[in-house]
Every structure is written in structure tokens, then in C-alpha cells.
C-alpha positions in Angstrom: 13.0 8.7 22.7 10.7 5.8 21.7 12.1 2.7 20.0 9.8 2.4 17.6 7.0 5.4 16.2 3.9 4.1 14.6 2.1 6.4 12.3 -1.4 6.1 11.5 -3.6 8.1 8.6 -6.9 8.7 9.7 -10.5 10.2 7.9 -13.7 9.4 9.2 -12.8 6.7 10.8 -15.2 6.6 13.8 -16.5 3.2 13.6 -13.3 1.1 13.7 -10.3 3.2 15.3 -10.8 2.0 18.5 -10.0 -1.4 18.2 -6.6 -0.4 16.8 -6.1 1.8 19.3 -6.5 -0.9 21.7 -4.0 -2.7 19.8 -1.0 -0.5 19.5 -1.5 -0.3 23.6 -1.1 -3.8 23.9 1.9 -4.2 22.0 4.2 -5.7 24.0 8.4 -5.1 25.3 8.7 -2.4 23.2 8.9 1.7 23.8 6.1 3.2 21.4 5.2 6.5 20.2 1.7 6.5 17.7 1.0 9.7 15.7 -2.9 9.8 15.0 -2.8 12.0 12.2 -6.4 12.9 11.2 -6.8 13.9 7.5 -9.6 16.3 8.3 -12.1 13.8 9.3 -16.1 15.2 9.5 -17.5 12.2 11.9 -16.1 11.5 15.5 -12.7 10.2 14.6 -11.2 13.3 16.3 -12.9 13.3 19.5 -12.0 9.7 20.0 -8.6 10.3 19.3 -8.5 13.4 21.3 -10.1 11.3 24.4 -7.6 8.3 23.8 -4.3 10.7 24.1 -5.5 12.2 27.0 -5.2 9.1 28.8 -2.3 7.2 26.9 0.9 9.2 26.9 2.6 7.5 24.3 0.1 8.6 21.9 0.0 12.2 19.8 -2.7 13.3 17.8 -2.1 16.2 15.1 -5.2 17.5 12.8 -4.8 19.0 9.5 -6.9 20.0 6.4 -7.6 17.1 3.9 -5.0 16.8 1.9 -5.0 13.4 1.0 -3.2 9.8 2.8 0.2 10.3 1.7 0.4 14.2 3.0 -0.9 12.5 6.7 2.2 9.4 6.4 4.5 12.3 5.5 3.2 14.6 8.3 3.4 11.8 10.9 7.0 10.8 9.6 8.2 14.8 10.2 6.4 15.1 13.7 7.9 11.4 15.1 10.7 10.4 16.4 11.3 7.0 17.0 14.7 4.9 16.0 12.2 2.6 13.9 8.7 3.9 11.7 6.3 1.9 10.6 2.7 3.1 8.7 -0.6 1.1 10.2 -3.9 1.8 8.3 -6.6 3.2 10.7 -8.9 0.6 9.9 -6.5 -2.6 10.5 -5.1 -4.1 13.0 -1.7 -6.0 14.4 -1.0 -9.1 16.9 0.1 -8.0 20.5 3.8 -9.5 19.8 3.2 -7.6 16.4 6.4 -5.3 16.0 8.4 -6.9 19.1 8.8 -10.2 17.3 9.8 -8.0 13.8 12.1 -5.4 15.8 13.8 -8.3 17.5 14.6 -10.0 13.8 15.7 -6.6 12.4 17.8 -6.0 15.3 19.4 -9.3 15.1 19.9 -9.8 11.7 21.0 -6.1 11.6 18.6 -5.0 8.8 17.1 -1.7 7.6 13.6 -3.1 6.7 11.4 -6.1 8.4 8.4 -7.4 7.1 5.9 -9.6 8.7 2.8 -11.6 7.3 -0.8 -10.1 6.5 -3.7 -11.7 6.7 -6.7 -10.3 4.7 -10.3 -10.6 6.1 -13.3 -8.9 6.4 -14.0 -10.1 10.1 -10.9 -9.6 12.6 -10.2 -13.3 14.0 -7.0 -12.6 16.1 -4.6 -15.6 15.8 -2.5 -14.9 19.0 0.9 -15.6 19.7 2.7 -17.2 16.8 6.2 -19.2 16.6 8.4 -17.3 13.8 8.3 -18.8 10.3 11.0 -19.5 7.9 12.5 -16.5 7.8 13.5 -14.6 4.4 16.8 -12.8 4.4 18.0 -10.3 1.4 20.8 -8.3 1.1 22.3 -6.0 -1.5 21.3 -5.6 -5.0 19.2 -8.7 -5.2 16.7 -7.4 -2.4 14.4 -5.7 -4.7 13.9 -9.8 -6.7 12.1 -10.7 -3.3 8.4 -10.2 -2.7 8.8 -10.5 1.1 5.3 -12.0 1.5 3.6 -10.4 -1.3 4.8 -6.8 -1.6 3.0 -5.3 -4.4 -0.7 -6.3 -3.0 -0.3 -5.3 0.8 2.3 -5.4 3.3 2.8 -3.0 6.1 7.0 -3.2 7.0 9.3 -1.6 9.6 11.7 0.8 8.6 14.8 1.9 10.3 14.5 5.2 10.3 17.9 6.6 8.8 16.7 4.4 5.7 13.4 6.7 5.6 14.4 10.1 7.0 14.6 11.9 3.7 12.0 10.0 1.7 8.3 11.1 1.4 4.9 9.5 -0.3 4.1 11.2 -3.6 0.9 13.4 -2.1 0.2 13.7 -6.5 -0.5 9.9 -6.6 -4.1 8.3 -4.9 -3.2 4.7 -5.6 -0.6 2.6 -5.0 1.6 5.2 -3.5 3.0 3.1 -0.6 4.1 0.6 -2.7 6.3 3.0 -4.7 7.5 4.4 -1.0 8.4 0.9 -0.3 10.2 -0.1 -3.1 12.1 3.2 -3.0 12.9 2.5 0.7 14.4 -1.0 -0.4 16.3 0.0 -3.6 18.5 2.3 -0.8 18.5 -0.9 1.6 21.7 -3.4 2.5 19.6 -6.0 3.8 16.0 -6.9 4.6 14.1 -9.5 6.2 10.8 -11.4 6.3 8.5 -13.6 8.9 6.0 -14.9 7.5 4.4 -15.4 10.4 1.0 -13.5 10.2 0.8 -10.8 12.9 -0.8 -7.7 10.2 -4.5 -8.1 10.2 -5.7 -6.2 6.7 -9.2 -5.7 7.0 -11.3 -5.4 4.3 -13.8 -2.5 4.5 -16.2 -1.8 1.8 -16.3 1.7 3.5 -12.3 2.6 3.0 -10.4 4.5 0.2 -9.9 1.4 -1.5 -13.3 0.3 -1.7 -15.1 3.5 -2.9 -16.4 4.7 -6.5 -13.2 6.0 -8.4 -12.7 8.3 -11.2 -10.0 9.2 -14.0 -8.1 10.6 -11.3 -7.5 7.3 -9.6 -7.1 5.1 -12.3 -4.2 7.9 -13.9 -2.3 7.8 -10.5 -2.1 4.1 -10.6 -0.5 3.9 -13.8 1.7 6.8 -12.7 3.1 4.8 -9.7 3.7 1.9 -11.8 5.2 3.8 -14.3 7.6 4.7 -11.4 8.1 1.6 -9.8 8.8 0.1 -13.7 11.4 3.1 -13.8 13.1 2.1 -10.5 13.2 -1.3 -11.2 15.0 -0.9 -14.8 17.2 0.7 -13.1 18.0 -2.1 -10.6 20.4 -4.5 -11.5 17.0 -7.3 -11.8 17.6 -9.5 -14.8 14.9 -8.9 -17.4 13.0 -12.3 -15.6 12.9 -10.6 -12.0 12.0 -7.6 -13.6 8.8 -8.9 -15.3 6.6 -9.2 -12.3 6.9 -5.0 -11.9 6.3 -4.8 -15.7 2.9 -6.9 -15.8 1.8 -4.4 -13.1 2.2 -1.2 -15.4 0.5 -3.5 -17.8 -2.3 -4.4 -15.6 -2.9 -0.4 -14.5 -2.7 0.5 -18.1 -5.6 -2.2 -18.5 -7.7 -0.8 -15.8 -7.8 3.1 -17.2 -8.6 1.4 -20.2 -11.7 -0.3 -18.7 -12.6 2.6 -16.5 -12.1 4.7 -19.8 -14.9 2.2 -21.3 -17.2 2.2 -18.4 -17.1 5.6 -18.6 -17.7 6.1 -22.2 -14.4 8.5 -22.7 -12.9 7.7 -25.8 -10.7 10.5 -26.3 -8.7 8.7 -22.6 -9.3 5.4 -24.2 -7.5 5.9 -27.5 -4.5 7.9 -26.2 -3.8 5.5 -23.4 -4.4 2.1 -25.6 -2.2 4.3 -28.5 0.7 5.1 -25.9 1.0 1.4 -24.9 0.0 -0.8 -27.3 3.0 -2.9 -26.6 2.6 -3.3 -23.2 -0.3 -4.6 -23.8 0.7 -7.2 -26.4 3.3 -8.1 -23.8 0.5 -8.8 -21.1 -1.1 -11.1 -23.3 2.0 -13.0 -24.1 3.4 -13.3 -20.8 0.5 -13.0 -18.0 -0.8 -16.5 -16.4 -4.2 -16.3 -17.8 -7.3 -18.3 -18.2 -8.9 -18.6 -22.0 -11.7 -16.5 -20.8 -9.5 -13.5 -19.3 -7.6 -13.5 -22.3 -10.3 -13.0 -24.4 -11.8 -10.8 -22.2 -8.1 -8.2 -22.6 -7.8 -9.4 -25.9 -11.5 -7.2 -26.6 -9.9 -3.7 -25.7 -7.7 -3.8 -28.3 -11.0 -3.7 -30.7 -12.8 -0.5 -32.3 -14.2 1.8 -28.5 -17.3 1.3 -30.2 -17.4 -2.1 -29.6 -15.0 -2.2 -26.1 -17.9 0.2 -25.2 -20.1 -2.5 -26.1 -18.7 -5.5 -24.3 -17.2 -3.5 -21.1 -20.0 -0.6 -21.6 -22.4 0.1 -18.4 -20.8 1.7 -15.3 -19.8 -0.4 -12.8 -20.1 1.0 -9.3 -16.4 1.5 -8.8 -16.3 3.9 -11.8 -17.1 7.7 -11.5 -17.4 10.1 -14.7 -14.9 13.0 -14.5 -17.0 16.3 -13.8 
């Protein structure tokens, strides 16, 4: 059985799968299994897959009908079988010494979960073989106070996979749901570690989920993985100051339905959601870091729609009416 089994999403990926193909062959000392598990993709994704596992063993590739990015994680995570599991996005890309350097530190410091640095760009510049950094070490209830690197806006960790066996992405929720995953996975945890060392190359493509026109649906499944997360983390044993971090995030999703729900001109969205938490948004404007200008700017939705629609009105191109 492989050490460790590296699963990768995949839809219509054709133009940049290679180049992490090419990657997860060159990781280095360590036994690998990748599971290429294509979403239903309609380009050439599948043939180049198809064509890559024919010649590299250690890869799998499994089709199925779209059903979304946290159905393919949790399809991947049933078919492998590795003693470690990590999740690599199809359109990023990791260091050669990537997960050898992170499995070594896990192994060592006998932890459930490793997490390495990202670096976000929009124009791979691989930065080669790296000495470790200062490395972050968490244990018991007072892992979930760490961001290991920055947590809540990308990271891609290790899991040991006893710590991961029975947990599965929510296929309901479209954004933010490996976050949620994550932090589940680490509320569980005895101990987790951090390089910072960056050896995760996040790629930012105007082309990927991320990056495309959303719609109610979106914007609703963010809150509702930060209203989960929030739940998770009141439940931790966080004081109420390591706690507020994962509260201004439900504050800040409930801020963007609220701008999509102006862009969009739906009032009926607009009132419930700015009805439902009116105090989360007070709180938002008391306690986030913010410039004059961006306070103003929140400090306008909690005016008459007529005039939010006036100020935030226009659709923006990552805002898509509801059908």
C-alpha cells in the first residue's frame, strides 16, 4: 500500500493538468498513489488522464457524472488507500520535496495533520528545494487558535488517514467547503504541525470555479459553511478572542449575499438576510480592521435596498441572476 494517496478533482481541465501531473511524478522518497477523479469533464481532461495512467502505475483515474468538487474529494477518499491523504487542486501545483519534507515532519513530530506554505500566483515560478522554516507545533484543544499559515484563505494539508476515514465534504455546499472539512479534521486532532516553508503553488486561474460568474446559490453556501465553521468553533474550548477571527468570516459571507443580493436587484434575499443578522453585522463594523472608506462602504447596506441598490446597483461580472 502507498504511503501517501493524493487525490485530485478534475473538470475541464485540459489546458493545465499536465504540469501537475508532471509534478506528483516527481515527488521525491516517497510511495504515491494519485486518484484523477474527473467530475464529468466535456474538453480533453479525460483522454489526457487516461493516456498518463497508462504509463504511470501509481496513478488511477475514475470518471463520474458532474456532481460537483466535494462529491469527486469524497469519491477519491473512498477509492484510495494510502496511510496519508492529501487533496491537490487540478490546476495547482507542489515542489518536488513537496509532501516528503511534510510526511517526514508529521512522522517525526508524531501528528495527525501537516501543513506546508502556499504561494499564490498567477505564473508558476518554481522556487526549488527549500530549508524548513520555523516550524509551528499544536496540540490538543488549543489547535483550532492556530492559522497554520493562513487556513481560512488556502491551504492544502496532509491528513493521516485514521483522522479522515469517516469524514466527508458537504456535496450541498459550493464554497468554502474544504475549509469546513479542514477545520472538522482538526477539532478531532491531538497535534498538528506547520512549515512554512512554501512548497504549494496556488495558481490563480481566471478560468477555475473560483473565478467564474456566481449566483444565489454560491453566495448561500458560503454563509452556510461559515455558519458551520462559527458552530464548530463555539463549540471549541477558543476564548471568545480566538474565536473572533471565525466570527468576522460569517460576518463577511453574510456581507457578500448582501452585495450579490444588491447587484442582483433581489430585495426580497436582501431584507431577510440583512433582517436575520443585523447584529453580525453591527459586530463587523465594530470589530473588523477597516479603512474609513470600507467602513463606509458596509456601513451603506444597512440603508433603505432602494438606495443600497443605488450605490452597489449594476451587476458586476461575478454576479449571476437566479433563473
Amino acid at each position: 500500500m502507498a504511503e501517501l494517496a493524493v487525490i485530485v478533482p478534475m473538470y475541464n481541465v485540459e489546458k493545465c493538468i499536465t504540469d501537475l501531473l508532471q509534478a506528483l511524478a516527481a515527488q521525491e522518497e516517497i510511495s504515491l498513489e494519485v486518484w484523477l477523479v474527473d467530475d464529468g469533464s466535456q474538453d480533453g481532461t479525460g483522454a489526457i488522464c487516461q493516456a498518463w495512467v497508462q504509463a504511470h502505475p501509481e496513478f488511477n483515474y475514475v470518471r463520474q457524472d458532474n456532481r460537483g468538487v466535494s462529491a469527486a474529494r469524497n469519491r477519491g477518499l473512498e477509492l484510495s488507500r494510502g496511510d496519508y491523504v492529501a487533496f491537490v487542486d487540478a490546476d495547482d501545483w507542489v515542489e518536488p520535496d513537496a509532501f516528503a519534507v511534510i510526511l517526514r515532519l508529521m512522522k517525526q513530530e508524531q501528528a495527525e495533520i501537516g501543513f506546508m506554505g502556499t504561494v499564490k500566483e498567477e505564473v508558476l515560478q518554481p522556487l526549488g528545494l527549500q530549508p524548513a522554516g520555523k516550524v509551528v507545533r499544536a496540540e490538543g484543544a488549543s489547535i483550532l487558535q492556530y492559522d497554520f499559515g493562513a487556513i481560512r484563505q488556502r491551504s492544502n494539508p496532509v491528513f493521516k488517514r485514521a483522522l479522515v476515514q469517516n469524514l466527508r465534504f458537504d456535496k450541498n455546499i459550493k464554497s468554502s467547503e474544504d475549509l469546513l472539512f479542514y477545520l472538522t479534521a482538526l477539532a478531532k486532532a491531538q497535534k498538528a504541525v506547520f512549515d512554512p516553508a512554501p512548497r504549494y503553488h496556488y495558481l490563480v486561474n481566471p478560468e477555475s470555479a473560483m473565478h467564474r460568474v456566481h449566483g444565489l446559490d454560491f453566495f448561500q453556501s458560503e454563509l452556510e459553511a461559515q455558519q458551520q465553521i462559527n458552530q464548530l468553533i463555539k463549540q471549541s474550548s477558543l476564548t471568545p478572542a480566538e474565536q473572533k477571527p471565525y466570527y468576522l468570516d460569517l460576518c463577511r459571507a453574510v456581507l457578500g449575499l448582501l452585495r450579490y443580493a444588491a447587484k442582483a436587484d433581489d430585495e426580497s434575499v436582501f431584507t431577510a438576510v440583512r433582517e436575520q443578522y443585523r447584529e453580525a453585522i453591527k459586530y463587523f463594523l465594530q470589530e473588523a480592521p477597516l479603512d474609513t472608506s470600507h467602513k463606509l462602504k458596509y456601513y451603506s447596506y444597512l440603508l433603505p435596498f432602494s438606495l443600497v441598490k443605488l450605490i452597489h446597483g449594476g451587476r458586476a461580472q461575478n454576479v449571476r441572476k437566479a433563473k
